[in-house]
C-alpha positions in Angstrom: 0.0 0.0 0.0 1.0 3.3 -1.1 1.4 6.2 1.7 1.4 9.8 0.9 3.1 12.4 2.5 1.4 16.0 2.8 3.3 18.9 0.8 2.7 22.9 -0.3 2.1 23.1 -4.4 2.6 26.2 -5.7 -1.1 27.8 -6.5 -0.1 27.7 -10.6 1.4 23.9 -10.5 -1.8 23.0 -8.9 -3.9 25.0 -10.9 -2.2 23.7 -14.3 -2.6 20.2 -12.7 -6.5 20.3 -12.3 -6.5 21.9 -15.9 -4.7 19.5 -17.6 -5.9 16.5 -15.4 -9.7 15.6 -17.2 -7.7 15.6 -20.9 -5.4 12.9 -19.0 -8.1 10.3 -17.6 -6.1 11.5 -14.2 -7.0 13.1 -10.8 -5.0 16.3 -10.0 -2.8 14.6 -7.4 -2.4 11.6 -10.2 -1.2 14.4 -12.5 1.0 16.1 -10.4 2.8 12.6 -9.1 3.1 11.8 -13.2 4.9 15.0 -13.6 7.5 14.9 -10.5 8.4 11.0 -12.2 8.9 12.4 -15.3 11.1 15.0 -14.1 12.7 12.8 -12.1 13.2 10.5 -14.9 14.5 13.8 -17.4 16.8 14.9 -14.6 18.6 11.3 -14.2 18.4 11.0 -17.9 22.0 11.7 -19.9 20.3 12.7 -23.2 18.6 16.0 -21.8 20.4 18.7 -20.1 17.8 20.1 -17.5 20.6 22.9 -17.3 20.5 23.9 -21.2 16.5 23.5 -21.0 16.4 25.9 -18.6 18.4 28.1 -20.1 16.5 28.2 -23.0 13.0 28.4 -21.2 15.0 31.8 -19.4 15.7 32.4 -22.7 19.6 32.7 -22.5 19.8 30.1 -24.9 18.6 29.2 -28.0 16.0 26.5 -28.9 18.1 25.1 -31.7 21.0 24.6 -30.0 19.1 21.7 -28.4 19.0 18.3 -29.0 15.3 16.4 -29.8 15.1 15.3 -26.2 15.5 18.2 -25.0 13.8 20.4 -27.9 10.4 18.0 -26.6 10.7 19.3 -22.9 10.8 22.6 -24.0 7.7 22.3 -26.2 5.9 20.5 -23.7 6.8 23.3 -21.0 5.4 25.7 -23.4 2.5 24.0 -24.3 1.5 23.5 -20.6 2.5 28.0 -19.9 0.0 28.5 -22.8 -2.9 26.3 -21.7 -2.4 27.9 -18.3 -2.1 31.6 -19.8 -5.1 30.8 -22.3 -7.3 29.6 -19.6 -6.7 32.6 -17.2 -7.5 35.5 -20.2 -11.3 34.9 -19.9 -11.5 37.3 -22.8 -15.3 35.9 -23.6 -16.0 38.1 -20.0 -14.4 40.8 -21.3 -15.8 40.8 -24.8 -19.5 40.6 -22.7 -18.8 43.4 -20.9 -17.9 45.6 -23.1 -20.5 44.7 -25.6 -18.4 43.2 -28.3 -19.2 40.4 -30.7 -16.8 37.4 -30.7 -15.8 33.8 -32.1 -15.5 30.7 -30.4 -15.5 27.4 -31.0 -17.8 24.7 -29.1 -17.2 21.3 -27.9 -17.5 19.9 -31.1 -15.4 22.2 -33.0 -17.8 24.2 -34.6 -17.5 27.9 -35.3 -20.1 30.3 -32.8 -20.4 33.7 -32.7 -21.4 35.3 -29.5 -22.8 38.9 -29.7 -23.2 39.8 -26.5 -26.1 43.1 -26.1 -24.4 46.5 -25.8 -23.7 47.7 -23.1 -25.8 50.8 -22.2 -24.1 54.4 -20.2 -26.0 56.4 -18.2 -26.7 59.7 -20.5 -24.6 62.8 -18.7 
């Protein structure tokens, strides 16, 4: 039987977690234990340089420069930033609120345009 040992995740780990969690058939705390062994793994791993990836991902380093291994971590870092960054704009409640008509797609991939009613000012 496996034990688990209480520990602090930072709020945007966490948050990432429970975002990316569903598309993975995994609980957050599955998600999160999946990444630390695959770090784990990259880190003990003699075909990825964790210290050239992180240069690049400061951006002191060119993306090119790395080999595929490596040039894979970066893209999934990246992919993970923008899915977090994408799902923090919330630009459909900004759009609504100031009135403006916008395009989205639904669950099945379809195009839908949203016009949201004006919004009125009181007259001076």
């Amino acid at each position: 039987m496996k034990s688990s040992t209480p520990i602090r995740i930072d709020s945007e780990l966490y948050a990432a977690a429970t975002d990316v969690a569903p598309m993975m058939s995994r609980s957050t705390t599955q998600q999160i234990s999946h990444w630390a062994r695959v770090g784990r793994e990259l880190e003990a791993s003699s075909g990825v340089s964790t210290t050239d990836v992180a240069r690049v991902l400061r951006g002191a380093k060119g993306y090119d420069s790395l080999n595929t291994e490596e040039q894979a971590v970066v893209r999934a870092h990246w992919a993970e930033r923008m899915t977090a960054l994408a799902g923090a704009l919330r630009l459909d409640r900004k759009f609504a609120a100031e009135g403006r008509p916008y395009l989205d797609l639904d669950e099945a991939g379809n195009v839908v345009r949203h016009d949201p009613a004006p919004c009125r000012r009181a007259e001076d």
